[in-house]
C-alpha positions as CSV (number, residue, x, y, z in Angstrom):
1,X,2.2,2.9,24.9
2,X,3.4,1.6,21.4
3,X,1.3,-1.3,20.2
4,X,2.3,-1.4,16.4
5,X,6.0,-1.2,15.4
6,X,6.2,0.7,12.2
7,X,9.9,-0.6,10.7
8,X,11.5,1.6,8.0
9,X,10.8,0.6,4.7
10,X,10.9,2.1,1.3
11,X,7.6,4.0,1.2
12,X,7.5,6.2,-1.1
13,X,4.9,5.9,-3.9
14,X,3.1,2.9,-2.3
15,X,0.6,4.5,0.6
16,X,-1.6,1.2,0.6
17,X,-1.3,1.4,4.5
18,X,-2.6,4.7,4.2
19,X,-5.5,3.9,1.9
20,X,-6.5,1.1,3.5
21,X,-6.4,2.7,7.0
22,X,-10.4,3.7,7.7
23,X,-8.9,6.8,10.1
24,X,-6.0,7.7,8.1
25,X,-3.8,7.4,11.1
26,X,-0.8,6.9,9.4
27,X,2.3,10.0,8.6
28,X,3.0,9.1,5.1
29,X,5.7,12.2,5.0
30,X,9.5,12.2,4.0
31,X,8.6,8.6,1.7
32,X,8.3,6.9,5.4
33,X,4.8,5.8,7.0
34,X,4.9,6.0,10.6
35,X,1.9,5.5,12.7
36,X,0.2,8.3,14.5
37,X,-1.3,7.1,18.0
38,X,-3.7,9.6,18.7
39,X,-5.9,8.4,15.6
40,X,-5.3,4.8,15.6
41,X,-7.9,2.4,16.4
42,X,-5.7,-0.8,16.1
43,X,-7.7,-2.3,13.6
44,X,-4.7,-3.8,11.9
45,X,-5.1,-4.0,8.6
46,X,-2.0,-2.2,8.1
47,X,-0.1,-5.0,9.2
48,X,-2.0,-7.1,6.8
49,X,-1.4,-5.1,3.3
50,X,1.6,-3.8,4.1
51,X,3.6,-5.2,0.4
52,X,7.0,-5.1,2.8
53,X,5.8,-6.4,5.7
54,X,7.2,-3.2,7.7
55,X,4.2,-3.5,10.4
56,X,4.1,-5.6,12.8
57,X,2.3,-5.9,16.5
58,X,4.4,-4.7,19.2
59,X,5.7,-7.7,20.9
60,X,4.1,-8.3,24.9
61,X,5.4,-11.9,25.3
62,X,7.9,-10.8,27.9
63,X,6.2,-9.0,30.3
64,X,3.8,-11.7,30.0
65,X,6.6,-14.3,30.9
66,X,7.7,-12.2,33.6
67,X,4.3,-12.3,35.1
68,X,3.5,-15.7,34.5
69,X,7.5,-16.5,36.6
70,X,6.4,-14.0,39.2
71,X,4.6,-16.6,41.7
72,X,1.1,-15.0,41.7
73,X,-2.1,-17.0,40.1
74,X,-2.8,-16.0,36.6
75,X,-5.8,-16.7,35.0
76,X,-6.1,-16.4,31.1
77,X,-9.5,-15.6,29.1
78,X,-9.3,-17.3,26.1
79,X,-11.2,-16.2,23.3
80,X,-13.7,-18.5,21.6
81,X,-11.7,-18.1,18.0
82,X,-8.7,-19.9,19.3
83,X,-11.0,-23.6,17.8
84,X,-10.3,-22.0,14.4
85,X,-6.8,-20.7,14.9
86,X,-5.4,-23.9,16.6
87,X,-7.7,-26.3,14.4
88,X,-9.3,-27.7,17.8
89,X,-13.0,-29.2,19.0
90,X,-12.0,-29.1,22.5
91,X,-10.7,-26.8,25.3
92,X,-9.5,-28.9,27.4
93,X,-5.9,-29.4,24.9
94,X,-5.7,-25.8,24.9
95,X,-5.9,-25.4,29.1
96,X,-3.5,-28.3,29.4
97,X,-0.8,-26.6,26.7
98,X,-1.6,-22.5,29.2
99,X,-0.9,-24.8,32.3
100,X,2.1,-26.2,31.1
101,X,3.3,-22.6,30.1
102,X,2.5,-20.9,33.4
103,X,-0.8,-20.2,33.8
104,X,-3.0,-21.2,36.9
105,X,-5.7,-22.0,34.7
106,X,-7.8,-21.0,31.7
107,X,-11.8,-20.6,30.9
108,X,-13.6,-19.3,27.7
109,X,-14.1,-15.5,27.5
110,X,-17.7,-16.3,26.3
111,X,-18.5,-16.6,30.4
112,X,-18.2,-12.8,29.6
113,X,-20.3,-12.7,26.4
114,X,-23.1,-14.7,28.1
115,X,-23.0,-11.8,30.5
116,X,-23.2,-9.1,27.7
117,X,-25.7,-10.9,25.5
118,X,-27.6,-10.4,29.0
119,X,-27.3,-7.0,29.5
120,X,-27.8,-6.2,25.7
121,X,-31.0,-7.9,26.6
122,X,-32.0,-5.7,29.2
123,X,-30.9,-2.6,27.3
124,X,-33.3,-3.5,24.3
125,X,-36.5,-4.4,25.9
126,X,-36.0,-1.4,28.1
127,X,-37.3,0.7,24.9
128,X,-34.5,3.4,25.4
129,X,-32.8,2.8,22.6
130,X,-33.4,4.4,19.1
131,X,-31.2,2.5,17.8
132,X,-28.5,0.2,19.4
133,X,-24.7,-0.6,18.3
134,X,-23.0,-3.5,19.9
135,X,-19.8,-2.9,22.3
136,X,-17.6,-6.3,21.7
137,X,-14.9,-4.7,19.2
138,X,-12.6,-2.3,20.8
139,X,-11.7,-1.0,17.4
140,X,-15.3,0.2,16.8
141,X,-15.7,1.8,19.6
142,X,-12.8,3.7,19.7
143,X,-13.9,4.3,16.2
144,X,-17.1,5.9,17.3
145,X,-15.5,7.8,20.9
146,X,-13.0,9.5,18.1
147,X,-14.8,10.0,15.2
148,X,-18.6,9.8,15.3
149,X,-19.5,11.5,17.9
150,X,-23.3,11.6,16.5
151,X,-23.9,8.2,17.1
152,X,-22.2,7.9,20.6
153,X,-25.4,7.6,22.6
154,X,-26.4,4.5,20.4
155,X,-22.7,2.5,21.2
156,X,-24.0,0.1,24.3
157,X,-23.0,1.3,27.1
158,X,-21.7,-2.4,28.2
159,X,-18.3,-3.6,28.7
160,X,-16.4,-5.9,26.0
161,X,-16.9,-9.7,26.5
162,X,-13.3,-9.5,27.3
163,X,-13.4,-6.8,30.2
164,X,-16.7,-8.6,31.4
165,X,-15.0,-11.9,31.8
166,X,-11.9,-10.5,33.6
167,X,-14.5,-8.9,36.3
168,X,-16.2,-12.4,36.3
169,X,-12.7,-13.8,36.8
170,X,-11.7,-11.3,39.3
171,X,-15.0,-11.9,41.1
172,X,-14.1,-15.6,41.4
173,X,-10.2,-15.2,41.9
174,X,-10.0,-12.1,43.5
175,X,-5.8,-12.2,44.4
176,X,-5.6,-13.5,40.4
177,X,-3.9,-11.9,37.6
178,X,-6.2,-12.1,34.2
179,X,-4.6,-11.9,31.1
180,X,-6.8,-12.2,28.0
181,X,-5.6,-14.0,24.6
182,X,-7.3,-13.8,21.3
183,X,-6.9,-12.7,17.2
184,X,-6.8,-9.0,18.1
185,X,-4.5,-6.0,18.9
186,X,-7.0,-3.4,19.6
187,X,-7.9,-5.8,23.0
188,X,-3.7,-5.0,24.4
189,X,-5.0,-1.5,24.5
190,X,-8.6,-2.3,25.7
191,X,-6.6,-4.5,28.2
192,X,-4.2,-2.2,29.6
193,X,-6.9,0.6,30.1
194,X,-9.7,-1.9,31.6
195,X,-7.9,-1.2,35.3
196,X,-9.1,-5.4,36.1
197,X,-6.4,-7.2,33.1
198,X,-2.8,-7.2,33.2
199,X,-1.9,-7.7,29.7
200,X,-3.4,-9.3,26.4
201,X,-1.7,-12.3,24.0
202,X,-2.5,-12.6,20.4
203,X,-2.8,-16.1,18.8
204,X,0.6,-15.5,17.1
205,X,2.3,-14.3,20.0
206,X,0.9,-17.8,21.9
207,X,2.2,-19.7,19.4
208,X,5.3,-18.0,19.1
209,X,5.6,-19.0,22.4
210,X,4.4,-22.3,23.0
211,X,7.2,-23.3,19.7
212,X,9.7,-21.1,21.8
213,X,9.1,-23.3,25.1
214,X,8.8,-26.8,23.2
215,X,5.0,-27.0,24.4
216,X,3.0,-29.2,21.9
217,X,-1.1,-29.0,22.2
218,X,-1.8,-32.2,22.4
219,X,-5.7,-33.2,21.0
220,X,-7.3,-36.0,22.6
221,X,-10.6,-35.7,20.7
222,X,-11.0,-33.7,17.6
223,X,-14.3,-36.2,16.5
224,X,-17.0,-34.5,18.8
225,X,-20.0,-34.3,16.9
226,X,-22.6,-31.6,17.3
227,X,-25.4,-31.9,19.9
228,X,-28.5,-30.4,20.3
229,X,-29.2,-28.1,22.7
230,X,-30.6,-28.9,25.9
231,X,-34.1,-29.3,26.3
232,X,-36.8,-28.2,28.8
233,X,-37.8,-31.0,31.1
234,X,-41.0,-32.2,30.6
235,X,-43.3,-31.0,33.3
236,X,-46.2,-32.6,33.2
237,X,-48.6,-31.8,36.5
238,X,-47.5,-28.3,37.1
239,X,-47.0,-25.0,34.9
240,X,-44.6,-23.5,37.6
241,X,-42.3,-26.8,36.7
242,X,-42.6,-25.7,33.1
243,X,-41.7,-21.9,33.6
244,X,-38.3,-23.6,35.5
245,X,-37.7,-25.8,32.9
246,X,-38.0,-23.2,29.9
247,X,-36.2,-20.4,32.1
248,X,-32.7,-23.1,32.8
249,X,-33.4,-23.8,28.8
250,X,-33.5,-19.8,28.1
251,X,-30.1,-19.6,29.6
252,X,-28.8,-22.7,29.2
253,X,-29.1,-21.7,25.4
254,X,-28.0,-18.2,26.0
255,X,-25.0,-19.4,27.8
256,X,-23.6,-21.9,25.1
257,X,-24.5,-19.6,22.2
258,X,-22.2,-16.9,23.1
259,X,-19.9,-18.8,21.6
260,X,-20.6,-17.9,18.3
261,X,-19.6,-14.4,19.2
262,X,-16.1,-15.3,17.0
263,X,-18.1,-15.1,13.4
264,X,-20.2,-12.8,11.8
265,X,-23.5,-12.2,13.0
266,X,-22.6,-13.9,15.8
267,X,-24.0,-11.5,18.6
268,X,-27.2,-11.5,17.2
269,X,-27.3,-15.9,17.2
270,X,-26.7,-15.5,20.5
271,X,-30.1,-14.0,21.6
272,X,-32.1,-17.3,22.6
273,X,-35.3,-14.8,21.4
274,X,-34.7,-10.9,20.2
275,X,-36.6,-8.4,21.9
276,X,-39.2,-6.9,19.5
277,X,-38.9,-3.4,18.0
278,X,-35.6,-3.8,15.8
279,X,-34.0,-4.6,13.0
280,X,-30.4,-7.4,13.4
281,X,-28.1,-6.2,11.4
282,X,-24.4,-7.4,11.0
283,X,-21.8,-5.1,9.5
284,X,-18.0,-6.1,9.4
285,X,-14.8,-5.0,7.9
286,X,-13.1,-1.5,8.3
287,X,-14.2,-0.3,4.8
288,X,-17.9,-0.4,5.6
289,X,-17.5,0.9,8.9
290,X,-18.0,4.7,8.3
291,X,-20.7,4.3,5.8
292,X,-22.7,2.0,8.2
293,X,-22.3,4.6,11.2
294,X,-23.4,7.1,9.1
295,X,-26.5,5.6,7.5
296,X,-27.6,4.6,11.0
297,X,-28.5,8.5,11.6
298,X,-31.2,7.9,8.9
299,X,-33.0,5.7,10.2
300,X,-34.6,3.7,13.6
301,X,-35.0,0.7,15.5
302,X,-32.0,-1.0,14.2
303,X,-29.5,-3.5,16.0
304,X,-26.3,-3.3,14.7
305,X,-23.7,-5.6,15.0
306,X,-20.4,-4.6,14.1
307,X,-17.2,-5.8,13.8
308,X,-13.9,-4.1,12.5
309,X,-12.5,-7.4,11.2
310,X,-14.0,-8.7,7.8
311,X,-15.9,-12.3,8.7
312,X,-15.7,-10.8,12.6
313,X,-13.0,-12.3,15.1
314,X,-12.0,-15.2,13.2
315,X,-10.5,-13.2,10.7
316,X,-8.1,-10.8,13.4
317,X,-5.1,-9.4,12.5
318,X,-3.4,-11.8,14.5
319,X,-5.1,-14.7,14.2
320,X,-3.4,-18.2,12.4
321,X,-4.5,-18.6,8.7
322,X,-5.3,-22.1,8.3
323,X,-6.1,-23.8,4.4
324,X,-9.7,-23.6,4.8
325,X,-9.5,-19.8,4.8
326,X,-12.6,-18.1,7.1
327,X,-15.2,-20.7,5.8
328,X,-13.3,-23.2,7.6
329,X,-13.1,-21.3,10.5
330,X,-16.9,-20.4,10.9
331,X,-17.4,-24.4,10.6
332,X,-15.6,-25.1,13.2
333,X,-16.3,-22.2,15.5
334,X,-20.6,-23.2,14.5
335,X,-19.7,-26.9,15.0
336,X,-18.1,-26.0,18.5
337,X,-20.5,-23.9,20.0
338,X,-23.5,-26.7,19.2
339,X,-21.5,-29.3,20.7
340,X,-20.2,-27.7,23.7
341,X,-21.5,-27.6,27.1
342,X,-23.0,-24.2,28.2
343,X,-20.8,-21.4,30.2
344,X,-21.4,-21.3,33.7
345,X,-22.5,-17.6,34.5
346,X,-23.4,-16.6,37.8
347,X,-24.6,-13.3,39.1
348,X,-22.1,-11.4,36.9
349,X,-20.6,-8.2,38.5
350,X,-21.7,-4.7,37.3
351,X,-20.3,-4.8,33.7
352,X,-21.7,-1.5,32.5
353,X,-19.3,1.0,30.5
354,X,-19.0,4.4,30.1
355,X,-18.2,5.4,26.3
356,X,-16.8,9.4,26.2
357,X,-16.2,11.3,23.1
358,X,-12.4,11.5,22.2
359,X,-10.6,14.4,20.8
360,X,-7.4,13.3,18.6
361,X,-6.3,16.6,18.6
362,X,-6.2,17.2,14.9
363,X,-6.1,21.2,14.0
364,X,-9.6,22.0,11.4
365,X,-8.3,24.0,9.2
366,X,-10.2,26.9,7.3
367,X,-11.9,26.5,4.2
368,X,-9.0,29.1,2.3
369,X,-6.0,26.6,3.9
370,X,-8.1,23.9,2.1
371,X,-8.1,25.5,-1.1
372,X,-4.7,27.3,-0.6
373,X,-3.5,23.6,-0.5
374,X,-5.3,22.6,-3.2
375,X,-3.8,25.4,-5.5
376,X,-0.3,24.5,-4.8
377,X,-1.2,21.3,-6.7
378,X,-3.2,22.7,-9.8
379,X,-6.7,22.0,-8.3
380,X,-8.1,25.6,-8.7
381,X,-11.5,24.7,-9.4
382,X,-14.0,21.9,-8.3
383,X,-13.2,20.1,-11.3
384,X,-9.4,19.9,-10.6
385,X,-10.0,17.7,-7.5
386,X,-10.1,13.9,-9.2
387,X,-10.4,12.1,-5.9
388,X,-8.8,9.6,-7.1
389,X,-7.2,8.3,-3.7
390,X,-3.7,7.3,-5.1
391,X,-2.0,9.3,-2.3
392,X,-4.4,7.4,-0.1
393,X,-6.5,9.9,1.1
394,X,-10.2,9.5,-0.1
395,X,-10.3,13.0,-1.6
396,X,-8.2,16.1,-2.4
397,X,-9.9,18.3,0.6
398,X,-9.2,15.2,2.9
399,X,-5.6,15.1,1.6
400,X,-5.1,18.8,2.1
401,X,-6.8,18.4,5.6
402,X,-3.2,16.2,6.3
403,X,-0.9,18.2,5.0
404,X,-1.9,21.6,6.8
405,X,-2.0,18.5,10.4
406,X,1.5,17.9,9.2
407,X,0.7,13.9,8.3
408,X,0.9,14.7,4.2
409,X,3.3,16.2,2.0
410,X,2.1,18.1,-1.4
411,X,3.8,16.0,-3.6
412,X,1.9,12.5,-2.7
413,X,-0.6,13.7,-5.4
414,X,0.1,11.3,-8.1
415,X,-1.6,13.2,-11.0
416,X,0.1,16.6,-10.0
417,X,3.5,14.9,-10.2
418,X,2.8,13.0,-12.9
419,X,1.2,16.4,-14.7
420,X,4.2,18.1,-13.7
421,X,6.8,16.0,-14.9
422,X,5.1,15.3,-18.0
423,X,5.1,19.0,-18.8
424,X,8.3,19.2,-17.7
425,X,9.3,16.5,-20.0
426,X,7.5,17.7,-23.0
427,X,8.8,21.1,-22.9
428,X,12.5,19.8,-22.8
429,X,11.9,17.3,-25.7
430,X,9.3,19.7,-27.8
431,X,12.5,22.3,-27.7
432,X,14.9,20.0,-27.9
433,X,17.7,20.8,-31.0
434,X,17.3,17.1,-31.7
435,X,14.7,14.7,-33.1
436,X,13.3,12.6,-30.5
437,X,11.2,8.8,-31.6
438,X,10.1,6.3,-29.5
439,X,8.6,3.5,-31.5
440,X,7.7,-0.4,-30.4
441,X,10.1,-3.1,-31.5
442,X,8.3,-3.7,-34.4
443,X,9.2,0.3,-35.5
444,X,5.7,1.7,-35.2
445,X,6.0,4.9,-33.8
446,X,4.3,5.7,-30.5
447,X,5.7,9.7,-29.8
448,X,7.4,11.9,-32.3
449,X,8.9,15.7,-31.5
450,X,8.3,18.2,-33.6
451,X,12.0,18.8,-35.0
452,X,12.1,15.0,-35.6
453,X,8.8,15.7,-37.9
454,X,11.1,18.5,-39.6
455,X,13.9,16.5,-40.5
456,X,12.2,13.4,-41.9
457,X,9.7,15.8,-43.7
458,X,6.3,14.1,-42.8
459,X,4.1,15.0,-40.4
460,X,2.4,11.6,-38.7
461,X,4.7,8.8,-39.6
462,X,3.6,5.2,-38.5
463,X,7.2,3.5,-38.9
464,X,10.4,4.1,-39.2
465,X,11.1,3.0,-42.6
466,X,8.8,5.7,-43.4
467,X,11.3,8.2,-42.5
468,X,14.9,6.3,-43.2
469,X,17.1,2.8,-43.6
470,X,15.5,0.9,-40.9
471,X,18.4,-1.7,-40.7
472,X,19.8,-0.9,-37.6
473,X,16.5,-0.1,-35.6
474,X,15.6,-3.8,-36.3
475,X,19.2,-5.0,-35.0
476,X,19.1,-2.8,-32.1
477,X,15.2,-4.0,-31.3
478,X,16.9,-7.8,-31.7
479,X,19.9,-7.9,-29.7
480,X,18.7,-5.3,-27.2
481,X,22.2,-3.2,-27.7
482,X,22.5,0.4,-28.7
483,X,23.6,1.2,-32.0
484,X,25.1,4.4,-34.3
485,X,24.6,5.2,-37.6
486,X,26.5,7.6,-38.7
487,X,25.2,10.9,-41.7
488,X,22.3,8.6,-42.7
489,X,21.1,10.5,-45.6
490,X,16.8,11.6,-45.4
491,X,15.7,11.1,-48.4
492,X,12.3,13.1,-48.4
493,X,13.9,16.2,-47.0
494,X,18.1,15.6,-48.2
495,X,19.2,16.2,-44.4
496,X,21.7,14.1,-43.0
497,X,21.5,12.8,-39.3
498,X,23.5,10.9,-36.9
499,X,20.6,8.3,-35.4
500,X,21.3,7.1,-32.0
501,X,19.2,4.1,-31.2
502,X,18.8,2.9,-27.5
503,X,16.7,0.0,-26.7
504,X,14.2,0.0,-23.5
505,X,14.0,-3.0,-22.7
506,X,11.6,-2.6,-19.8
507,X,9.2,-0.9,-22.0
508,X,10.0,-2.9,-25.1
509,X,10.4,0.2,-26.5
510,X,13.3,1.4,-28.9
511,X,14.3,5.5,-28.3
512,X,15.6,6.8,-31.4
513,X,17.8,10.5,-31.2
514,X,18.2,12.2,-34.6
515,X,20.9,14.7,-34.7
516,X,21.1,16.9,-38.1
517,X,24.2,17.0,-39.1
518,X,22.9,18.4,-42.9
519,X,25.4,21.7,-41.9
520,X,28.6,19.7,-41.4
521,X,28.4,17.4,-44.0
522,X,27.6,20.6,-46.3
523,X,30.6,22.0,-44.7
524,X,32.5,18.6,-45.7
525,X,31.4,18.8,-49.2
526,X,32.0,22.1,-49.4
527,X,35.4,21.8,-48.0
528,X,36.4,19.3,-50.1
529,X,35.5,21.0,-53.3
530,X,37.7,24.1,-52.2
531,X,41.0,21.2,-52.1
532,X,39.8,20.2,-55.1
533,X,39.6,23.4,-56.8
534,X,42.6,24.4,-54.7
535,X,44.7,21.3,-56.3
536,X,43.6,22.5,-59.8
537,X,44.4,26.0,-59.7
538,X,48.2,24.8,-58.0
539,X,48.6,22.6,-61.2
540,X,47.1,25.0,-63.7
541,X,49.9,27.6,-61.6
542,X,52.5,25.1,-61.8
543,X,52.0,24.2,-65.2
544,X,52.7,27.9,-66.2
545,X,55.3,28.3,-63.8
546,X,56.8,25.4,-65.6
547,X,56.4,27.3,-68.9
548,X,57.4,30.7,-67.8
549,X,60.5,29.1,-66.3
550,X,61.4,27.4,-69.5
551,X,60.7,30.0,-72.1
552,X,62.7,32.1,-69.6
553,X,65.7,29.7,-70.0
554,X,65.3,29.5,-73.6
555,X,65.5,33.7,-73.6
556,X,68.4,33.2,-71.6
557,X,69.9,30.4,-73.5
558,X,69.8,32.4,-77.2
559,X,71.4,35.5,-75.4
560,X,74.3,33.6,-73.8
561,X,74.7,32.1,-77.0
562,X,74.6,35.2,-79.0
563,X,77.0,37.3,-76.6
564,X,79.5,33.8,-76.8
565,X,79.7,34.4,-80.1
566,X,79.9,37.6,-79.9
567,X,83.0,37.9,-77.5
568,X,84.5,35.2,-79.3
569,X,84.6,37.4,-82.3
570,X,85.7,40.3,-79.7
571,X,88.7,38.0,-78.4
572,X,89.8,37.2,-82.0
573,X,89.9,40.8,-83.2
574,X,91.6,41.8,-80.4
575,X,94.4,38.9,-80.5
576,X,94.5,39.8,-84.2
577,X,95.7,43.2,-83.3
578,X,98.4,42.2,-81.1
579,X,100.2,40.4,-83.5
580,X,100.1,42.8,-86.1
């Protein structure tokens, strides 16, 4: 059965989920998390860091309605965090507001942790123990049936206050329906496989809810003030009165105390007096839960209280934030439970629970798939394995664990990738054919290629203007536009460059591209002194062209003259003859 809806979201990159998850029961592959079943404890934080707000509780409230419309009696257990959630002092609101949605009736699921205090009770002074870890989270103890198998035989072997109170319930309604409502999601599973509950609510799905169906909780008296517990009656002729007296005050006590089972340390201020031989201890919040589990094989005789929730219950997954944060709600839960009237616990049914090692069916690889993993992302020696946890695995070995169970891909390693494309980049810009600068806005340089270094002629530059006319850099860095300047001559070296200058406005950087263009504008000069020389040689040929051609006509012009003359004389000679 799905209890968390995992909605897509743009993963990639981010894997808080996974690094907060205390199992790593989250499939981080193909850049979209999606939540793996078989190692989920249903803690919940996922739902809480999520930056996207992609996870969410599977919604129950219509099933629950359906139930609630079907004609039977249904009874809800109420958890003893709904004061803070709601901002009550009083239970009787909080019935009135269940009744008017559907319920039969209501009562406080600390009947049930009376009962379990009880049996904890028993457990302890019975000497058995080693070392004893309390049962009320169901997100611990799944925890412990999957994952820490070693300290199994110290989990109580006592049903949740929850499961406890449905029996109870069940005992005293037996044709009822019990559904259970309180901050958590690991209780919908606990719920559904308890074989005595019918279904669990969360605070946010109640409230959901009640807005939905117009239902108001109305307070009649938020000013209670706190009240001593009761007191023993004063016997005063026989002991036997006084043994009566202090047994009715033992669990009297015992009875309204469990009501603090909502905050942290809250089990153990429940004990009206602690059997002797152990240490209380109270450990909460899903990032001290494997370090607490496994320090408790070093030593003996401890207690240990334990809560998946940072702050315990108050602080679920799913329960209301209200201004006053958790401090606020351990006042009011402490301020509750010493003015409210003590749970009425009968002869409770057997509530004893069996607590089985759980396999999640993960595949243990060998120790070369470990390092064959760990090769294919540079980490070929001990040293190579940062453990940084930015993929969100705790170490390298524990992220190559995931990706030979298929839940990891080789390329969340952030300082591979980054390694990579950082050499990548470098070799593309240290052989690049131009000169590459990135300098701040205030043209200090920050990087500097190698063929830029070339063309400007000095080897560590600190600004621009060390290197050529800095006018445009400072207009570009200004008006955040690119800008061109066109055979700016390098003066130190006598190249020429076109300088492209792009601004990075995200980085406040400027990116400066140098292109030599020292061979064209040769080419250009040298070009141009060819049409010079070319233009001078035409006129120096002209010029004697002009000269040839006119000393050619002045040839011409004294022959022509010469051979008139001549054929004038001719003519005249020979008319001369005719006449004689």
């Amino acid at each position: 059965m799905l209890y968390l809806d995992f909605q897509k979201a743009d993963c990639k990159n981010c894997y808080k989920c996974l690094r907060s998850c205390p199992v790593k029961a989250i499939d981080a592959r193909d850049g979209q998390a999606k939540l793996i079943e078989s190692r989920c404890i249903l803690c919940g934080h996922c739902t809480l860091v999520c930056p996207q707000n992609a996870k969410s509780v599977h919604n129950d409230t219509r099933n629950i309605l359906r139930l609630l419309q079907s004609g039977k009696p249904v009874m809800a257990s109420v958890a003893p965090a709904y004061v803070a959630s709601f901002g009550l002092s009083s239970f009787e609101p909080f019935k009135a507001a269940l009744k008017s949605l559907g319920f039969t009736d209501a009562f406080e699921t600390s009947e049930g942790a009376a009962a379990v205090t009880a049996e904890y009770k028993k457990l302890l002074e019975s000497g058995k123990y080693d070392n004893f870890i309390t049962s009320a989270c169901p997100a611990v103890n799944r925890a412990i049936e999957l994952y820490h198998h070693d300290v199994l035989k110290y989990l109580a072997p006592v049903d949740s206050p929850m499961v406890a109170h449905a029996k109870i319930l069940k005992r005293r309604f037996p044709d009822a329906e019990i559904v259970f409502i309180g901050p958590c999601i690991a209780k919908k599973r606990e719920a559904k496989e308890s074989g005595v509950l019918s279904g669990a609510l969360t605070f946010e799905e109640l409230a959901a809810l009640l807005t939905e169906k117009g239902i108001k909780i109305s307070v009649r008296d938020t000013s209670a003030q706190p009240i001593c517990p009761p007191k023993a009656n004063k016997a005063k002729s026989a002991s036997a009165a006084a043994e009566v007296a202090a047994s009715a005050q033992t669990e009297d006590v015992q009875r309204m105390q469990a009501k603090f089972y909502p905050i942290s340390r809250g089990i153990i201020k429940s004990f009206d007096k602690f059997p002797a031989g152990y240490e209380y201890i109270a450990v909460d919040g899903v990032g001290r839960l494997d370090k607490a589990l496994e320090d408790l094989l070093s030593v003996k005789h401890v207690f240990l209280e334990i809560n998946a929730c940072e702050g315990a219950c108050i602080n679920g997954p799913c329960s209301i934030k209200r201004a006053g944060g958790s401090v606020e709600a351990n006042v009011m839960v402490r301020n509750y439970t010493n003015s409210a009237g003590a749970d009425t616990v009968p002869d409770y049914p057997d509530i004893s629970a069996v607590h089985k090692p759980l396999n999640a069916g993960d595949r243990v690889p060998s120790e070369d798939e470990i390092r064959a993993v760990l090769a294919n992302t540079g980490k070929t020696r001990e040293c190579d394995e940062l453990n940084c946890g930015a993929c969100g695995y705790s170490t390298c070995r524990e992220k190559a664990w995931a990706v030979i169970n298929g839940y990891a891909e080789v390329d969340m390693c952030v300082p591979y990738m980054r390694e990579k494309a950082e050499s990548m980049g470098n070799i593309i810009i240290e052989n690049s054919p131009n000169g590459i600068i990135v300098c701040d806005c205030d043209l200090k340089i920050n990087e500097i290629n190698r063929k830029a270094q070339a063309m400007i002629g000095i080897t560590s530059p600190e600004y621009i203007f060390d290197c050529f006319d800095p006018t445009a850099a400072f207009k570009a860095a200004e008006s955040s536009a690119a800008a061109r300047v066109e055979r700016q001559k390098l003066d130190k070296t006598g190249r020429f460059a076109d300088i492209n200058i792009v601004p990075l406005s995200k980085q406040n950087l400027l990116l400066i591209v140098l292109t030599d263009v020292t061979d064209r504008v040769n080419f250009d000069v040298e070009l141009e002194k060819v049409k010079h020389d070319t233009l001078a040689v035409t006129d120096t040929v002209i010029e004697k062209q002009m000269r040839v051609a006119q000393e050619i006509a002045s040839l011409l012009g004294e022959t022509t003259a010469e051979t008139k003359v001549a054929l004038i004389k001719l003519k005249a000679a020979m008319l001369k003859e005719k006449e004689n």
